[in-house]
C-alpha positions, 0 to 999 in steps of 0.5 A: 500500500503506498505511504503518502503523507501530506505533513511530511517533508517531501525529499524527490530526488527528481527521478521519475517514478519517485514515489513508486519506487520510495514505497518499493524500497520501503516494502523491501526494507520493513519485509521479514527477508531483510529484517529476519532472514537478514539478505540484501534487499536485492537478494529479497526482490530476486526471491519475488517479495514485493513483487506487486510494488516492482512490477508497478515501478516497471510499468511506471519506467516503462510508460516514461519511456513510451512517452519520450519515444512519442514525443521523439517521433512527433518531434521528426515529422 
């Protein structure tokens, strides 16, 4: 579930997808493969937990590079 607050700080780092990706690095972190198992985040995802959460933040990528392509071509015509 993403975890957007109104009252917090925001801290972009000015990348796209930003918010999608906060919540995947989060769900990684709070999951019980990095803080019982003790493994890497990248280990954690490699194993498929918060496989919704990546698989969103590749669409989210992905849609961003739809887009430039679009923009790129209409730009030639």
């Amino acid at each position: 579930m993403p975890k957007y607050y109104e009252d917090k700080e925001e801290e972009e780092d000015g990348r796209a997808c930003g918010g999608v990706r906060e919540d995947l690095r989060q769900c990684l972190l709070e999951s019980p493969c990095v803080l019982q198992e003790k493994k890497s985040p990248k280990q954690c995802l490699r194993e498929g937990h918060c496989r919704n959460l990546q698989m969103t933040f590749f669409a989210c990528k992905r849609s961003m590079v739809s887009a430039v392509s679009f923009f790129l071509l209409v730009a030639s015509l």
